[in-house]
N, C-alpha and C positions, 0 to 999 in steps of 0.2 A: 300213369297207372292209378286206377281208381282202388280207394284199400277198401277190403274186404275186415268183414265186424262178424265176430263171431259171441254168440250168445254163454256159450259152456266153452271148457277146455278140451269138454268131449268131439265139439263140432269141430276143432283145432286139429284136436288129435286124428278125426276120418280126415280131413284136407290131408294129410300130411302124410295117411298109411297110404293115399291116391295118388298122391301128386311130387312126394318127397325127393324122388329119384328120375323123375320127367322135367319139372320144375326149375329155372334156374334163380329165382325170388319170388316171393308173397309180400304183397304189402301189407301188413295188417292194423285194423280202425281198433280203436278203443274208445267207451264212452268213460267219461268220467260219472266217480260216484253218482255227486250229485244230478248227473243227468233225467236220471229215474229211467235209462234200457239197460236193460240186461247186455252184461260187456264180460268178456274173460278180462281177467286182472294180466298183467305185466310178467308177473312169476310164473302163473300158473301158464302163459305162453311160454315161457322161457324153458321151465319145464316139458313140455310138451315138442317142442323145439328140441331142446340135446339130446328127447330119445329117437328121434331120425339125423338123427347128425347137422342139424342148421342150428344157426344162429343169430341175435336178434344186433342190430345197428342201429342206426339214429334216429331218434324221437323227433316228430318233427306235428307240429299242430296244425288241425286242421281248422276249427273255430273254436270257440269256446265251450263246447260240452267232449270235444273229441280230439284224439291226438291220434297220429298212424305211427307205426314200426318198421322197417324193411327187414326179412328176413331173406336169407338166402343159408346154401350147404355149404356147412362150414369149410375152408382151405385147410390140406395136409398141415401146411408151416402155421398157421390160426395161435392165438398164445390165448393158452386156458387161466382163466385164474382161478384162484384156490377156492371161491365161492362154487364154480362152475363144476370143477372136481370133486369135489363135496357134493354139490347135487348130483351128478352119476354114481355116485355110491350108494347113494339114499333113494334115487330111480330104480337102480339097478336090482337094491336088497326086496324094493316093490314088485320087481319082477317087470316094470313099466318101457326098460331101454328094450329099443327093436337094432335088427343086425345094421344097416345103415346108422345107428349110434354108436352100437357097439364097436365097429370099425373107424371110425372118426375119432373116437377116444383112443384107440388103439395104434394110429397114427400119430400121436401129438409126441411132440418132442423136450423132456423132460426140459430143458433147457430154457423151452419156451411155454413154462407152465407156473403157474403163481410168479412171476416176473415185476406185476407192477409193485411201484415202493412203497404204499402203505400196506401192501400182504408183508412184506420183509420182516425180520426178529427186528429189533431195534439195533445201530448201530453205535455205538456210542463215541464221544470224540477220545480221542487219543490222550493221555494225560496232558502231552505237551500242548496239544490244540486247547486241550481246556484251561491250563496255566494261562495260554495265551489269551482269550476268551476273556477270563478273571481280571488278566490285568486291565483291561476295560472297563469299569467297574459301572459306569453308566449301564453299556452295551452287557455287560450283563445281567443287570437288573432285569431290563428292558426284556431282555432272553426268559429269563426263567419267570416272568409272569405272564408266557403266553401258552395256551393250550397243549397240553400232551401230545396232540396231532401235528403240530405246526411244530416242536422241539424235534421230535422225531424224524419229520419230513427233512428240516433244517439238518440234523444230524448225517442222516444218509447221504443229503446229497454232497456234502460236504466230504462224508469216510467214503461213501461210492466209486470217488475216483481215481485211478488207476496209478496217476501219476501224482508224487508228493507236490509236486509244482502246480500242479491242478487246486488237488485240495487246499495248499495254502491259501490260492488266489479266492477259491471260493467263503473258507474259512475267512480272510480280510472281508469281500463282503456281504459277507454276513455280520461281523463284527461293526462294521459302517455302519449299514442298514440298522441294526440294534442301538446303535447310539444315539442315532436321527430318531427310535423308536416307529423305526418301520419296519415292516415284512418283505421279504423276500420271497421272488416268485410271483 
């Protein structure tokens, strides 16, 4: 399938009031900045996307000035994340979502909606996990001088699981991994 390049998000948006509902995907071309064509940006497809109900998938490079996207209408069971949900609120107060959006958000399953683990609160380790942590004293050195993003990830996956056997095991290596002064993941 040869991708199509759209100049405005306006030319996006007529593909899309034509073809949203006949369509089973669109490839779509993007030029990079520096290319010097006129390209709709990523977001501004994205948006233009959730107000007929599709959604954008894998980036994949065509040469060096241009990269494509596959879109296609979003699936009932689809998992929204809280960025995406956020942007139909802010489509929606625009007046910009069309009924084909509208219905697509209205089928999502709360369940399956901000799900991935960096949207999560933080979770944090359980006293006994972090006594246990402590007593490592290396491995937690090692810990706590790495990014906020990587403590967090580390923490969830760790308190995420279900069964205290689980989390032990992963809480050991992670404790490992931190002593060696390496990451996990």
């Amino acid at each position: 399938m040869e991708a199509t390049f759209f100049a405005t998000q306006e030319e996006f948006r007529y593909w899309l009031q034509h073809n949203h509902a006949t369509q089973a995907e669109l490839l779509v071309g993007f030029y990079i900045t520096n290319s010097g064509k006129p390209s709709i940006t990523w977001p501004q497809s994205v948006d233009q996307a959730l107000c007929f109900g599709w959604i954008d998938g894998v980036r994949k490079n065509i040469n060096e000035d241009s990269y494509s996207i596959r879109f296609t209408p979003r699936k009932p069971k689809s998992i929204w994340s809280a960025v995406n949900i956020k942007k139909i609120a802010e489509l929606t107060e625009k007046g910009l979502m069309q009924p084909a959006g509208i219905a697509a958000y209205a089928l999502r399953e709360e369940k399956r909606s901000a799900i991935y683990s960096f949207e999560k609160d933080e979770i944090p380790f359980s006293v006994a996990y972090e006594k246990q942590f402590k007593a490592n004293e290396k491995a937690w050195a090692f810990f706590q001088s790495q990014a906020p993003w990587y403590k967090k990830l580390s923490q969830h996956r760790v308190m995420s699981a279900k069964q205290e056997k689980t989390q032990l095991s992963r809480l050991e290596n992670l404790i490992k991994a931190s002593e060696e002064a390496k990451r996990i993941g």
